[in-house]
VOBA-1610 file (N, C-alpha, C; in pm, whole numbers, padded with zeros to 5 digits, always signed):
BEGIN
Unk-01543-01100+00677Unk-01552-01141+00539Unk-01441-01075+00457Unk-01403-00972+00509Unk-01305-00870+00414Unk-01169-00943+00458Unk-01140-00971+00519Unk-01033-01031+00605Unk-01005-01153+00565Unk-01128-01290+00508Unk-01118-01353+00456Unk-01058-01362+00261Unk-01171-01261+00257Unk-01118-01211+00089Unk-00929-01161+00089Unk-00898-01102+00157Unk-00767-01024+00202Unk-00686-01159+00168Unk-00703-01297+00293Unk-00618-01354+00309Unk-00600-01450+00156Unk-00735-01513+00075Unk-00734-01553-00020Unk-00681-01526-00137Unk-00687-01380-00118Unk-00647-01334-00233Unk-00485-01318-00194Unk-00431-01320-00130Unk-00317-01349-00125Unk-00234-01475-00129Unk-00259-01551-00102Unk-00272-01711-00088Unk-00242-01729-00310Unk-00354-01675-00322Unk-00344-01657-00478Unk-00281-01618-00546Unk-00222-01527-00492Unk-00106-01400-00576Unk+00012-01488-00511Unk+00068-01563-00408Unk+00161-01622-00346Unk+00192-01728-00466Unk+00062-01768-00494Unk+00077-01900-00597Unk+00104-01918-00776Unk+00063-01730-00771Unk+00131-01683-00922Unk+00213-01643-00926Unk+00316-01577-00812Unk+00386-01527-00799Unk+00519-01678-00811Unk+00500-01732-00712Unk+00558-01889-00737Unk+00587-01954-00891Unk+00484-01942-00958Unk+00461-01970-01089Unk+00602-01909-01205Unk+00548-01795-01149Unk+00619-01670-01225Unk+00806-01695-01209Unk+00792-01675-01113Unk+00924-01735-01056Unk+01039-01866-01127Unk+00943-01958-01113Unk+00969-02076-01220Unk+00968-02072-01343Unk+00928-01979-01391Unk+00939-01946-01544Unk+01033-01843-01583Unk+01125-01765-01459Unk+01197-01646-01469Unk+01179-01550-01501Unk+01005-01499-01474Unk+00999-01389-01486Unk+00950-01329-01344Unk+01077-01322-01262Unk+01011-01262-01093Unk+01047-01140-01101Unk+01036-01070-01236Unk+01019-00884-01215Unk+00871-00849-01205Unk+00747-00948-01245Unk+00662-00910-01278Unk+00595-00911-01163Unk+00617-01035-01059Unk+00541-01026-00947Unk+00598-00904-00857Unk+00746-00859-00872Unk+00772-00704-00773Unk+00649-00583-00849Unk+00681-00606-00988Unk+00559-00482-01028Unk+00428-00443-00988Unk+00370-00586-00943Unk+00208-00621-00980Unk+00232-00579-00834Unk+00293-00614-00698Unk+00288-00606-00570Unk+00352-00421-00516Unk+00421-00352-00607Unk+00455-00218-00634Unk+00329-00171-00643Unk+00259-00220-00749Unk+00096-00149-00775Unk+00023-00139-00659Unk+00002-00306-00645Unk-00099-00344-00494Unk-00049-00249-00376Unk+00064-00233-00346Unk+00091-00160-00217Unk+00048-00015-00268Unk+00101+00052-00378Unk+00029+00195-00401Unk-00099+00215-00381Unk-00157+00167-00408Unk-00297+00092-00413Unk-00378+00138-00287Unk-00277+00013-00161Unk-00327+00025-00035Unk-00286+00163+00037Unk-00148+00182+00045Unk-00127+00357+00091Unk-00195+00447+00000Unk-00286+00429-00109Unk-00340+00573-00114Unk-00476+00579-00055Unk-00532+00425-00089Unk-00643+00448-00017Unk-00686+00469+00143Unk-00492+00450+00178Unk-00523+00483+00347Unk-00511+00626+00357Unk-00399+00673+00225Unk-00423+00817+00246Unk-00542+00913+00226Unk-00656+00870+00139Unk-00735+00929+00094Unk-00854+00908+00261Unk-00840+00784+00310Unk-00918+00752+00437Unk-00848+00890+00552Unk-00757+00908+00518Unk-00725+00954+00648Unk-00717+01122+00594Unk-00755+01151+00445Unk-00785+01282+00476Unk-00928+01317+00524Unk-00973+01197+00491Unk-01147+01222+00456Unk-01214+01220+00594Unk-01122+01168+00729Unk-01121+01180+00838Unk-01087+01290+00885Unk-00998+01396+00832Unk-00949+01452+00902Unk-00816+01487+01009Unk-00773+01364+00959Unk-00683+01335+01083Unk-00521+01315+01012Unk-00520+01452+00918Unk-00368+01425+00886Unk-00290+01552+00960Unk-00234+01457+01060Unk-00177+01543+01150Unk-00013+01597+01103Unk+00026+01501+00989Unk+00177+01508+00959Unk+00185+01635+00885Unk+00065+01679+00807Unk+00098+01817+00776Unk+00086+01916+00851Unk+00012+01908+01006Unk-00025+02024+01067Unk+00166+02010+01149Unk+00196+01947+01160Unk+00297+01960+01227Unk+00440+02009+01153Unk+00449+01986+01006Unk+00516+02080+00942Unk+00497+02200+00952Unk+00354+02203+00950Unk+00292+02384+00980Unk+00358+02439+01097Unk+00370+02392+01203Unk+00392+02411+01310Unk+00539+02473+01344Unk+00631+02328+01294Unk+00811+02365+01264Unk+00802+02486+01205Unk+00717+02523+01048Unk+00747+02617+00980Unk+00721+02781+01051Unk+00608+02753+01180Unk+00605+02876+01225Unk+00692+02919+01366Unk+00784+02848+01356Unk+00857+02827+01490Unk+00982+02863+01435Unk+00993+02860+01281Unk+01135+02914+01267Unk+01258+02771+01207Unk+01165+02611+01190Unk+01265+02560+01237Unk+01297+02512+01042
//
């Protein structure tokens, strides 16, 4: 169902974005899709602390105690 909502709602934004376009204002659809993607990487970042599993900082840790 989420997958469905996902694809619709894009389908939608494809079709305002189109819109937008034709009227010359295609800065607005980079903005609105700037948002949406922040959007999605934080909530993957916030998923993946809440997991546990952020390994990209343990491995800075790691360089940093190695000298590098």
């Amino acid at each position: 169902m989420k997958s469905v909502m996902f694809t619709a709602g894009a389908v939608l934004a494809a079709a305002a974005m189109y819109y937008l376009y034709q009227r010359q204002l295609g800065a607005i659809p980079f903005f609105i899709l700037s948002i949406a993607f922040f959007l999605l990487a934080y909530g993957q970042l916030k998923k993946r602390k809440k997991t546990g599993s952020g390994k990209v900082g343990m491995e800075s840790e790691k360089s940093r105690k190695n000298g590098r």
